[in-house]
C-alpha positions, -999 to +999 in steps of 0.1 A: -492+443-272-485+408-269-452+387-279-433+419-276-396+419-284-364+440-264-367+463-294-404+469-286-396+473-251-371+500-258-386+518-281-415+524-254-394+532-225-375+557-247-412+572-255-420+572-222-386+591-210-395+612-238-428+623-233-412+631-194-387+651-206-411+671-223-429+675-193-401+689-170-394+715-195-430+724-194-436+720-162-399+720-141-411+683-126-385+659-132-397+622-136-371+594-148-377+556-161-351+536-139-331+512-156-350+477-160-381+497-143-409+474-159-428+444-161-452+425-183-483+415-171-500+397-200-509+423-227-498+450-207-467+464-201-463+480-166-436+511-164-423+523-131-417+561-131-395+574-101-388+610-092-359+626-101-357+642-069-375+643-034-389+679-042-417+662-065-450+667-051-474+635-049-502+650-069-480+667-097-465+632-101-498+616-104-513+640-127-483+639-148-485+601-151-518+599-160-513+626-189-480+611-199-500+579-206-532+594-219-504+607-247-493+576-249-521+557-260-527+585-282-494+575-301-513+540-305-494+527-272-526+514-258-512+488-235-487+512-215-493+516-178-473+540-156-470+527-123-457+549-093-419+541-080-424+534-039-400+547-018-371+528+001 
């Protein structure tokens, strides 16, 4: 996932929201990408996911993080890691 362009970034932060937006309607857990919320780091692209709200359990969040990116890199977006948002 190297060299990757705005475009490229975009396109996987609008997965990402995605694949959490199909997760609150499954689930009623609402996760949100904040705006700018990532880094690179080498080949890897590092994707802070905040919740929505304070209601949000810790180990709902994490579980739905590590299933959001095991999707993910099943869509061939191997280099994707979901990091959790600390608070304030």
């Amino acid at each position: 996932m190297s060299a990757l362009t705005d475009a490229d970034i975009e396109h996987v932060l609008d997965r990402v929201q995605a694949r959490l937006d199909e997760k609150r309607q499954a689930t009623g857990v609402a996760l949100t990408v904040p705006r700018g919320a990532f880094r690179r780091d080498n080949d890897w692209l590092l994707v802070t996911v905040a919740p929505a709200d304070e209601s949000v359990g810790t180990n709902e969040y994490v579980e739905l993080l590590g299933e959001v990116e095991d999707e993910l890199h099943g869509e061939g977006l191997d280099h994707v890691l979901l990091v959790v948002a600390l608070a304030d």
